[in-house]
Structures are given as C-alpha cells and as structure tokens.
N, CA, C and O atoms as a DFTB+ gen file, in Angstrom:
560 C
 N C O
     1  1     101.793      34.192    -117.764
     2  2     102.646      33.512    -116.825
     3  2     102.355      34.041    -115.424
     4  3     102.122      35.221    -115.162
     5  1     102.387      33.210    -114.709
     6  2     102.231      33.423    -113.234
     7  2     102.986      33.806    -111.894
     8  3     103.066      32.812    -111.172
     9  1     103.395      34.600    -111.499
    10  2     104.823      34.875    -110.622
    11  2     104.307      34.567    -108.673
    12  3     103.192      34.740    -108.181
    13  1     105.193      34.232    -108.188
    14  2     104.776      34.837    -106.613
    15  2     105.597      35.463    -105.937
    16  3     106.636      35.592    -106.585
    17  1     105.659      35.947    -104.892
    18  2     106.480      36.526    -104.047
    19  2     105.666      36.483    -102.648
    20  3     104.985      37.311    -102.043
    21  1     106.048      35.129    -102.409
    22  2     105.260      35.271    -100.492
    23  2     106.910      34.048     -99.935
    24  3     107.598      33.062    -100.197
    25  1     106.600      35.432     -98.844
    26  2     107.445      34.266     -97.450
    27  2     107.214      34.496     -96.039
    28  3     106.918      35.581     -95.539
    29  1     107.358      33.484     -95.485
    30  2     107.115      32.917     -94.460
    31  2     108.369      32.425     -93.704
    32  3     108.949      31.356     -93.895
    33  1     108.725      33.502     -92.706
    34  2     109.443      33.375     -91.705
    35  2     109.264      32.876     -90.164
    36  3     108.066      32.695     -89.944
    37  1     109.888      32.662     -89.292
    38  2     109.839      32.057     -88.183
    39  2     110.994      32.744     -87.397
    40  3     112.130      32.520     -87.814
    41  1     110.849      33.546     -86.321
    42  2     112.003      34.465     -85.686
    43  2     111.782      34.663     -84.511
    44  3     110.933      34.149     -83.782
    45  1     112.986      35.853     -84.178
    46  2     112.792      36.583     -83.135
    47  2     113.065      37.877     -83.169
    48  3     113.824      38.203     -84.081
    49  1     112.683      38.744     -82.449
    50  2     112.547      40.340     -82.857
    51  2     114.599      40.548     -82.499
    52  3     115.013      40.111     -81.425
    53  1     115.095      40.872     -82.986
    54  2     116.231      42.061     -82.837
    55  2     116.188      43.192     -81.684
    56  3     117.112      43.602     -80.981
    57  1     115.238      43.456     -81.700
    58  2     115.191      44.761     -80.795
    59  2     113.444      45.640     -81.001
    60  3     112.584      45.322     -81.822
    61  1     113.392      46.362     -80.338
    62  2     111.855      46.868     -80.051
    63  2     111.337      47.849     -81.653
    64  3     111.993      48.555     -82.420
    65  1     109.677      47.388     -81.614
    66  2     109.755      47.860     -83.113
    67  2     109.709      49.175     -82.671
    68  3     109.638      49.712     -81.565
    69  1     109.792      49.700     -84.261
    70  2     109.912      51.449     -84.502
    71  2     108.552      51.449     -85.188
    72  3     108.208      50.518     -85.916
    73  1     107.625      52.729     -84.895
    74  2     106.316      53.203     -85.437
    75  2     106.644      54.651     -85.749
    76  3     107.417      55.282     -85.028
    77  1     106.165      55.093     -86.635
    78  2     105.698      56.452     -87.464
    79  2     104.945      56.330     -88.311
    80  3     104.529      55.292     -88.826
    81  1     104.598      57.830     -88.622
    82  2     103.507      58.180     -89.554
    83  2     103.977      58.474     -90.484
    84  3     105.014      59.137     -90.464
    85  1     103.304      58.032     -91.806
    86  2     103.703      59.004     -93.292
    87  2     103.149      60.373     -93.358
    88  3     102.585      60.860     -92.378
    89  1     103.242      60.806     -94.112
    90  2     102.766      62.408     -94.350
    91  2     101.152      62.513     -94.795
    92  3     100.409      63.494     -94.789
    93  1     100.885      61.056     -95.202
    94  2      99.322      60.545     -95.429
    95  2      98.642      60.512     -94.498
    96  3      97.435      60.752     -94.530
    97  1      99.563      60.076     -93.058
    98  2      98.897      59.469     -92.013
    99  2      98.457      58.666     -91.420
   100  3      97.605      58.570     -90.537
   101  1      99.639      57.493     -92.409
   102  2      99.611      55.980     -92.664
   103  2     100.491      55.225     -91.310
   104  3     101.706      55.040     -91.385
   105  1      99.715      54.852     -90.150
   106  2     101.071      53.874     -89.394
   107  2     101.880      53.063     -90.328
   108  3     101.449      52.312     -91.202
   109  1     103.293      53.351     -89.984
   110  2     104.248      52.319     -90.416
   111  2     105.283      51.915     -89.157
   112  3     105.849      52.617     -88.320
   113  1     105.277      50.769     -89.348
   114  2     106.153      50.190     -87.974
   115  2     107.090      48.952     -88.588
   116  3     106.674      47.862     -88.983
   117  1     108.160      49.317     -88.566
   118  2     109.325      48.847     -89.193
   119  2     110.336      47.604     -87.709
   120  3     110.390      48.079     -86.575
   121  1     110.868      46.445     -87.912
   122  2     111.149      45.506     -86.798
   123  2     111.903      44.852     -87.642
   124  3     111.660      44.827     -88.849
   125  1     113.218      44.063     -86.918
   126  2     114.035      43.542     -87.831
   127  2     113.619      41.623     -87.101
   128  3     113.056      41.493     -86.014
   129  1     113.888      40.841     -87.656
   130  2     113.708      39.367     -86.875
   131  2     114.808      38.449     -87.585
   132  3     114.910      38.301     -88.803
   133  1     115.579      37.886     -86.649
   134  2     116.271      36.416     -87.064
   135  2     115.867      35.584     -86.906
   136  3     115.299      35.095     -85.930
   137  1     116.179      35.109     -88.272
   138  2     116.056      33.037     -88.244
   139  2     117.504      32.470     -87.899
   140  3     118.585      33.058     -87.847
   141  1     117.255      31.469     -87.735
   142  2     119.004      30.850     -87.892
   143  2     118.531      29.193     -87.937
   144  3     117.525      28.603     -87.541
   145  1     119.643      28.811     -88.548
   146  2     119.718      27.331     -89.035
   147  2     120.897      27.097     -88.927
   148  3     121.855      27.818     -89.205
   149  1     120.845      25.436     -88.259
   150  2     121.876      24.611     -87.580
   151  2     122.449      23.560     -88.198
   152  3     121.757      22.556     -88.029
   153  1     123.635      23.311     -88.989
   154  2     123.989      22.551     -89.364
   155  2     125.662      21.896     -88.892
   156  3     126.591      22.527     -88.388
   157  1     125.620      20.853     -89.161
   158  2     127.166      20.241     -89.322
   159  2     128.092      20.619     -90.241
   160  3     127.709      20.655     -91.410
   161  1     129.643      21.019     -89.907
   162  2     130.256      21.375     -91.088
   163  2     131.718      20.998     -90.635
   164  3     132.374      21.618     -89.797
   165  1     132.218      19.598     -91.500
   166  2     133.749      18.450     -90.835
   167  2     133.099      18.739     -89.635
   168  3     133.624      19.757     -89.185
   169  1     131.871      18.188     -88.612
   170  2     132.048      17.535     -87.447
   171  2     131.668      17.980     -86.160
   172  3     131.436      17.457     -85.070
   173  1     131.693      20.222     -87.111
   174  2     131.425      21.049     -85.708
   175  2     130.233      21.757     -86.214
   176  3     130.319      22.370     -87.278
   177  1     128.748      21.716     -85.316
   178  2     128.039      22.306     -85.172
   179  2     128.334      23.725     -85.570
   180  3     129.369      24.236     -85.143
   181  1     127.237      24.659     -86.627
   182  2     127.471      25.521     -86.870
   183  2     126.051      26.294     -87.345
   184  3     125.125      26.022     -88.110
   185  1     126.359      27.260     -86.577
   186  2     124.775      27.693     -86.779
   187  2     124.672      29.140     -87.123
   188  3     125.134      30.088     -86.487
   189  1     123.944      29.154     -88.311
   190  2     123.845      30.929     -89.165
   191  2     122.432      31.375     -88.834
   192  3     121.299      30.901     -88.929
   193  1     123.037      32.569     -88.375
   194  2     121.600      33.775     -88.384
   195  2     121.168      34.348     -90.008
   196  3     121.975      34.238     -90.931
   197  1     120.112      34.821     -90.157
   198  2     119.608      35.666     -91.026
   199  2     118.726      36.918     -90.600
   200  3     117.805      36.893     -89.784
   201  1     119.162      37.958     -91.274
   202  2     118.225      39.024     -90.712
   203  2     117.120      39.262     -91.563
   204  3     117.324      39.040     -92.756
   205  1     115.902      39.695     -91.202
   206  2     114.732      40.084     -92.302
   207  2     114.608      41.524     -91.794
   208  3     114.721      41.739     -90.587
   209  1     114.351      42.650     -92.773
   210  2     113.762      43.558     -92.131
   211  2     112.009      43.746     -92.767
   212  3     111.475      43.665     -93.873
   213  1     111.505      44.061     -91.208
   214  2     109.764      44.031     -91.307
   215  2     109.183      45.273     -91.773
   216  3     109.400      46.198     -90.989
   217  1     108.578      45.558     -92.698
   218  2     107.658      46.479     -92.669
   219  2     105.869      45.996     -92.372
   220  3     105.200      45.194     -93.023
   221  1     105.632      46.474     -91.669
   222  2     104.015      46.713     -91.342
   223  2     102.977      48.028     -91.528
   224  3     103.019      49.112     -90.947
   225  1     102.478      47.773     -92.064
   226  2     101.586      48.966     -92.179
   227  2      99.793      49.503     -91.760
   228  3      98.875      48.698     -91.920
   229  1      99.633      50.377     -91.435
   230  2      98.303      51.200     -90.651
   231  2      97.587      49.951     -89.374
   232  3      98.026      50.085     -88.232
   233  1      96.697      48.983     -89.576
   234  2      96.559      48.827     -88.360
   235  2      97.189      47.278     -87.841
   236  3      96.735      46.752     -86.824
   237  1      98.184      46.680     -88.588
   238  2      98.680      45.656     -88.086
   239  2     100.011      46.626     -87.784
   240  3     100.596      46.647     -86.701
   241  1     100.311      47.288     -88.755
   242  2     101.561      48.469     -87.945
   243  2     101.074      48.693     -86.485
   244  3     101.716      47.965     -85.728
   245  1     100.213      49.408     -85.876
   246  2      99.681      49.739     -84.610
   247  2      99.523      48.848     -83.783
   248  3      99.744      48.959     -82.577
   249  1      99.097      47.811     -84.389
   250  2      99.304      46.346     -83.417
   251  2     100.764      46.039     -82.770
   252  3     101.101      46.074     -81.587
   253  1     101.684      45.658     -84.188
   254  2     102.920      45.063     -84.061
   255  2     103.556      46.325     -83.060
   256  3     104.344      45.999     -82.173
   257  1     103.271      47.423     -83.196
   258  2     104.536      48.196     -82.208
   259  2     104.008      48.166     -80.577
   260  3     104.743      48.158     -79.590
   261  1     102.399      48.150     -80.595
   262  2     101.704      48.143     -79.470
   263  2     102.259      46.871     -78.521
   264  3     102.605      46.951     -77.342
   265  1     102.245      45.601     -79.427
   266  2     102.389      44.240     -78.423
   267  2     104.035      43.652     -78.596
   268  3     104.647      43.039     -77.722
   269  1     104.416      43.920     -79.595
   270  2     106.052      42.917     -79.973
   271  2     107.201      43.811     -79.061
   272  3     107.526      44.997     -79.121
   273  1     107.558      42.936     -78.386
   274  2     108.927      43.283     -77.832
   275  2     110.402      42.533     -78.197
   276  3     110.447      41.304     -78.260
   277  1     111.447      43.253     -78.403
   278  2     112.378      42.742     -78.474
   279  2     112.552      40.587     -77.701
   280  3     112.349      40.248     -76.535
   281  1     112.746      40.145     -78.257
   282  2     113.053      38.558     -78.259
   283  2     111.618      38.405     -78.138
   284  3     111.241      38.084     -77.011
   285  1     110.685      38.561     -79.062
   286  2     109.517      37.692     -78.842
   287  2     109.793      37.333     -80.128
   288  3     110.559      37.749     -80.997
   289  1     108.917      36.390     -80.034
   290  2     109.031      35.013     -80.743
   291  2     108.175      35.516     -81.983
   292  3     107.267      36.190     -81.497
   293  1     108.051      35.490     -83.429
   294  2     106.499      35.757     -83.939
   295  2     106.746      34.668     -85.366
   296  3     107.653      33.855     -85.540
   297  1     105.485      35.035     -86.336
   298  2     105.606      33.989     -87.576
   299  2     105.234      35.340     -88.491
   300  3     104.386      36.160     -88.142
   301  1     105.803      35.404     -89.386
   302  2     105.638      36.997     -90.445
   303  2     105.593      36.351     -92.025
   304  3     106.440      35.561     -92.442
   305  1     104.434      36.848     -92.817
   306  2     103.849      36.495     -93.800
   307  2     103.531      37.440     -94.572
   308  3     102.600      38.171     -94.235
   309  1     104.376      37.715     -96.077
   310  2     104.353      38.672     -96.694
   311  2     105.107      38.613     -98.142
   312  3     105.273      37.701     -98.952
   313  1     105.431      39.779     -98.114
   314  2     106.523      39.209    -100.047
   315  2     107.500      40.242     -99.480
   316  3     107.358      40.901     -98.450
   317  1     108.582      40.260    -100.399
   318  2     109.819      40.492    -100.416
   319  2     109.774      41.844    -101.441
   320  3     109.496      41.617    -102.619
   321  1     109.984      42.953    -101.115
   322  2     110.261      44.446    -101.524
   323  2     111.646      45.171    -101.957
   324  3     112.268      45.278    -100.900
   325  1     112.320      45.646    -102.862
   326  2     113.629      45.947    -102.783
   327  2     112.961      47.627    -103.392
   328  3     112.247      47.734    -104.389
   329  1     113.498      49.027    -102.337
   330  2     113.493      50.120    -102.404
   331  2     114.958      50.680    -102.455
   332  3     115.983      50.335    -101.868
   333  1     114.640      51.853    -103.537
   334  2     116.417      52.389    -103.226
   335  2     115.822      53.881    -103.541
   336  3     114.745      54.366    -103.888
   337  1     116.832      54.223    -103.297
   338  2     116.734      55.729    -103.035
   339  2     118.912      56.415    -103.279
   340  3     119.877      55.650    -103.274
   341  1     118.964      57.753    -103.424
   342  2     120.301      58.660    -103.924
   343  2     120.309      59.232    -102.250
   344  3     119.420      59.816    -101.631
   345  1     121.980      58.714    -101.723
   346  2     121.914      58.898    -100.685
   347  2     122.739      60.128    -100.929
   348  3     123.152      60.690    -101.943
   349  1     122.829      60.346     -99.647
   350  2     123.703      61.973     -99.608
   351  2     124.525      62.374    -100.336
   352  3     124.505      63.442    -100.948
   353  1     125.911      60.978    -100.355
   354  2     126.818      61.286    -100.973
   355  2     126.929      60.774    -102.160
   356  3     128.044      60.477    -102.590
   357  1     125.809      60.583    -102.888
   358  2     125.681      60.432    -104.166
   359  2     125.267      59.052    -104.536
   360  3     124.536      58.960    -105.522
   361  1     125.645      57.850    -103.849
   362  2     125.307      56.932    -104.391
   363  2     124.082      56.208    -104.105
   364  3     123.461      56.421    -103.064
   365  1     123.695      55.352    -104.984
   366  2     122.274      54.489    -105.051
   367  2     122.450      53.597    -103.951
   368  3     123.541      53.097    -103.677
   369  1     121.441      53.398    -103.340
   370  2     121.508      52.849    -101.851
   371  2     119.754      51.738    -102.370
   372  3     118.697      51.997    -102.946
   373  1     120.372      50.547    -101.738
   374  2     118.793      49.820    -101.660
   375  2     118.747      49.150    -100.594
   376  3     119.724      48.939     -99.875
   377  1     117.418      48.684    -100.356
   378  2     116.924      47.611     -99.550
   379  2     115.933      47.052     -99.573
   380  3     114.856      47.547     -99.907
   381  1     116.144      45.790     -99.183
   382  2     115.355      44.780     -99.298
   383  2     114.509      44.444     -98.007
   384  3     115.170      43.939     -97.100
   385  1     113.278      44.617     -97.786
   386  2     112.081      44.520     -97.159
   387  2     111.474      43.077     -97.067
   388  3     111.595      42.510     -98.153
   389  1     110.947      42.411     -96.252
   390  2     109.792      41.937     -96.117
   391  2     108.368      42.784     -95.651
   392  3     108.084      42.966     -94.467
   393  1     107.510      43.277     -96.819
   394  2     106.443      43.412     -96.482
   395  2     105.366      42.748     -96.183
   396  3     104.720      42.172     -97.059
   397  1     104.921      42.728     -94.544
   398  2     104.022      41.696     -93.817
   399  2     102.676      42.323     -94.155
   400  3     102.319      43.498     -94.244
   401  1     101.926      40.942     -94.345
   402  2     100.366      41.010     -94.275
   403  2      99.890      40.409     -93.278
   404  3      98.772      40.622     -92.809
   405  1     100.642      39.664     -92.899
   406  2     100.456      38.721     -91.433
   407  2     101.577      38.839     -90.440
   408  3     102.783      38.736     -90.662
   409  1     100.837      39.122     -89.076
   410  2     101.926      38.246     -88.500
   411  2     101.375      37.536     -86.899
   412  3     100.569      38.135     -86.187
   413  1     101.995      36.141     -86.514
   414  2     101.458      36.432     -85.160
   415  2     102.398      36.116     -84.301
   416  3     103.456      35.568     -84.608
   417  1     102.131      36.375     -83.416
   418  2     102.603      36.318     -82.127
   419  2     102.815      35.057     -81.548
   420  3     101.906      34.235     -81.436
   421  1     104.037      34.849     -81.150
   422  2     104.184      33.150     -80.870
   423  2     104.770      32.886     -79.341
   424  3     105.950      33.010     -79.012
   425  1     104.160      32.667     -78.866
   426  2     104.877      32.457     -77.195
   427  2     104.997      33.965     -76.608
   428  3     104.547      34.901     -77.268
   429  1     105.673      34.195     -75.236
   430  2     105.843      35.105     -75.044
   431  2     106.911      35.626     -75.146
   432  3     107.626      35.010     -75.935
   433  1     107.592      36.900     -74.509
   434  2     108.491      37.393     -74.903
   435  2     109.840      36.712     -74.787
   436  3     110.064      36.205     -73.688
   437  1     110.751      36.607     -75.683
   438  2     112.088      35.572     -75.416
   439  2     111.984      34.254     -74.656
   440  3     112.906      33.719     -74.040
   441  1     110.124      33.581     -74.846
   442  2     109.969      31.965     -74.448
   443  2     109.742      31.220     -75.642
   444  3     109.778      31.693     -76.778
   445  1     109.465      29.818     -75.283
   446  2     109.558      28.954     -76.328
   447  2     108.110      28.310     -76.601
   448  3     107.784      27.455     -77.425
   449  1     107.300      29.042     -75.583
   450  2     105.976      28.360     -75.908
   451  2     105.743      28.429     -76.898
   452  3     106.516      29.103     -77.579
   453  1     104.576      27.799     -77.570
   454  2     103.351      27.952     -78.741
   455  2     102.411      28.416     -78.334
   456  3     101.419      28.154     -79.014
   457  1     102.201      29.176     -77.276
   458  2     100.783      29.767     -77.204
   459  2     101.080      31.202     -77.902
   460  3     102.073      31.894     -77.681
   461  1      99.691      31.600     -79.065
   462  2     100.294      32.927     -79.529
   463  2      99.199      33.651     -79.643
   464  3      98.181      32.999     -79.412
   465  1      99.015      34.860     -79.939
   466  2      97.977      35.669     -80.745
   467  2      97.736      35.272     -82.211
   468  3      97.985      34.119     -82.562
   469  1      97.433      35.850     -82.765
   470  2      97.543      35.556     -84.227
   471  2      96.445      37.302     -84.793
   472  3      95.295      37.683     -84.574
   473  1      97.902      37.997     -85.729
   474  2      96.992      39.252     -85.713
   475  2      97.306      39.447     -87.552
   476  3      98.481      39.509     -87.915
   477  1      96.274      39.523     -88.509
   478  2      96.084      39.329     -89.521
   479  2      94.865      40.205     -90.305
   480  3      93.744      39.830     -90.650
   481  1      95.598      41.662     -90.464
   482  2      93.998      42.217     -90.986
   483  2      94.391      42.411     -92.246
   484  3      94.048      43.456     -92.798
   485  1      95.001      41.672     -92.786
   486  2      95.172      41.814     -94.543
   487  2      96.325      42.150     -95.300
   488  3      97.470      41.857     -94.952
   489  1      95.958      42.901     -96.568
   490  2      96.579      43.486     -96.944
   491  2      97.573      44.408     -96.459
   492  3      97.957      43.769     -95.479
   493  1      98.178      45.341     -96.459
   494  2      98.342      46.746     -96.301
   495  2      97.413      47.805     -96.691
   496  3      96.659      47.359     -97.557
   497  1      97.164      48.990     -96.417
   498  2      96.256      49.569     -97.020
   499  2      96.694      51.256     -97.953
   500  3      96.146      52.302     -98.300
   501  1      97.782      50.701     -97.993
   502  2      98.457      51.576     -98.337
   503  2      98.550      51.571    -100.292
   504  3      98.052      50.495    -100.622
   505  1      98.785      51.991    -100.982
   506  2      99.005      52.100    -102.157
   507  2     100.219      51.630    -103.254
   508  3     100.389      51.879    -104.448
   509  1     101.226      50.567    -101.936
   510  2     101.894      50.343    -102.667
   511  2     101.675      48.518    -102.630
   512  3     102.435      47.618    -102.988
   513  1     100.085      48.484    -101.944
   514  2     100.332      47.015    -101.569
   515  2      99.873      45.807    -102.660
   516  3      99.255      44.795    -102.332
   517  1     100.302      46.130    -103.994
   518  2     100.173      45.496    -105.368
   519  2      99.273      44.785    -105.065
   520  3      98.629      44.826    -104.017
   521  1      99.093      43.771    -106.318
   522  2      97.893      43.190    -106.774
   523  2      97.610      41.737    -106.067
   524  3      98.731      41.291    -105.822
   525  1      96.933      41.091    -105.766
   526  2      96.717      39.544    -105.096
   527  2      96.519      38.847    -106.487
   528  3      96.258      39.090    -107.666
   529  1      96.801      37.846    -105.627
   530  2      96.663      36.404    -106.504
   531  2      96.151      35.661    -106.492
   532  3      96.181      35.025    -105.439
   533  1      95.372      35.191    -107.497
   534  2      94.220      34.578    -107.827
   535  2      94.795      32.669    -107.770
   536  3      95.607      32.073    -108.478
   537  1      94.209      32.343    -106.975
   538  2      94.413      30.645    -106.393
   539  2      93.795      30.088    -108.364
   540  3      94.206      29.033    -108.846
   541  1      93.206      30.665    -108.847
   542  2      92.786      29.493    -109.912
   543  2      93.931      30.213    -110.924
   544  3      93.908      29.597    -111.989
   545  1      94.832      31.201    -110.956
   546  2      96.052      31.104    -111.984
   547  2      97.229      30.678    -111.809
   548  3      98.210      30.669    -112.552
   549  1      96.970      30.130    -110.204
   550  2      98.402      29.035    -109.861
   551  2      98.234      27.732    -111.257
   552  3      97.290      27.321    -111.932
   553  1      99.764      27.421    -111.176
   554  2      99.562      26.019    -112.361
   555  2      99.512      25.066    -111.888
   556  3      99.758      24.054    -112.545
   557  1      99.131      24.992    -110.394
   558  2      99.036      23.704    -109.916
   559  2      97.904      23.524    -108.695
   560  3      97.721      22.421    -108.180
C-alpha cells in the first residue's frame, strides 16, 4: 500500500526566521507562516487564519533565514512531522511540523506581487529526512 504526506502551503511569515546549529552542525531554521481563508457565515464575511510551523534544514535552512523576513510572502513544500518530547513538569508535549523541501519566495516583503525567487535544493540532508516516493507506486 502506498501512503503520502506532502503539503503545499501559501502564506506569510509571522515574524523573522530563527537559525541554529545542531550538535552535528546541521543549519536548522525554524519560521512560522499563515494561511487564512474567507468565507460567508448567515451573511457576514469571516475569515480564519491557520498557523504552520516551518522547519528547514542545512542549506535551504541558510537560505530561508538569510532572505525571509517577517510578512514576506513565500510557497512551502514538504510533509507534515509530529515530535514530542517529557517536558519539565512531567508531561508529554508534541508538535506538529511542516518539514520543507521547498520553498520560494513570492513577491517582496509584505507585497502582493508574483515576482519570486524560487529556492529548492531538495531533500533535507539530515537523517531524519525519510524515504521518497516513487511516481510509478502512486495508484494513479
């Protein structure tokens, strides 16, 4: 059987990304982005945000913290991660990730253009960046 886990968002940054190193020596640069969608509800316009949080890693990490600023615009392409960890006071704590393999740059900072970069070096290169998927074991 065949599974996927890719999504494809459309946002804007939250606020300026964060970069560090692992103890490997791995860039990681972590950025949060909203979508929001506009609908009618009895009559009154109503419109919901969603938050994603970004992980990027080694040299699209170094990219994304180098060029993305808070309200820029970008397109982020990746799968969906849930990590947990025993927090201080004892209890199980998780979260849910989008880990990017893509992302680009869409207009400039807090504009509406379409002119963008487009910065895409793959995978992650890190060891947790599981297995790809083979286009001829899709069922369709």
């Amino acid at each position: 059987m065949v599974m996927l886990n890719k999504v494809m968002i459309i946002g804007r940054l939250g606020a300026d990304p964060e970069m560090r190193y692992t103890a490997n020596g791995n860039a990681v640069t972590t950025f949060n982005v909203a979508t929001s969608r506009t609908y009618t509800n009895q009559g009154e316009r109503v419109e919901e945000t969603e938050w994603f949080s970004i992980v990027t890693w080694n040299r699209l990490a170094e990219t994304c913290a180098q060029y993305l600023l808070k309200g820029r615009q970008v397109y982020v392409e990746g799968r969906m991660q849930t990590r947990s960890w025993d927090a201080q006071d004892g209890q199980k704590r998780y979260r849910t990730e989008l880990i990017a393999n893509e992302v680009k740059f869409l207009g400039g900072r807090g504009d509406d253009s379409e002119s963008g970069s487009n910065v895409s070096p793959g995978l992650p290169e890190n060891e947790d960046s599981g297995a790809e998927i083979n286009p001829d074991d899709l069922p369709f």
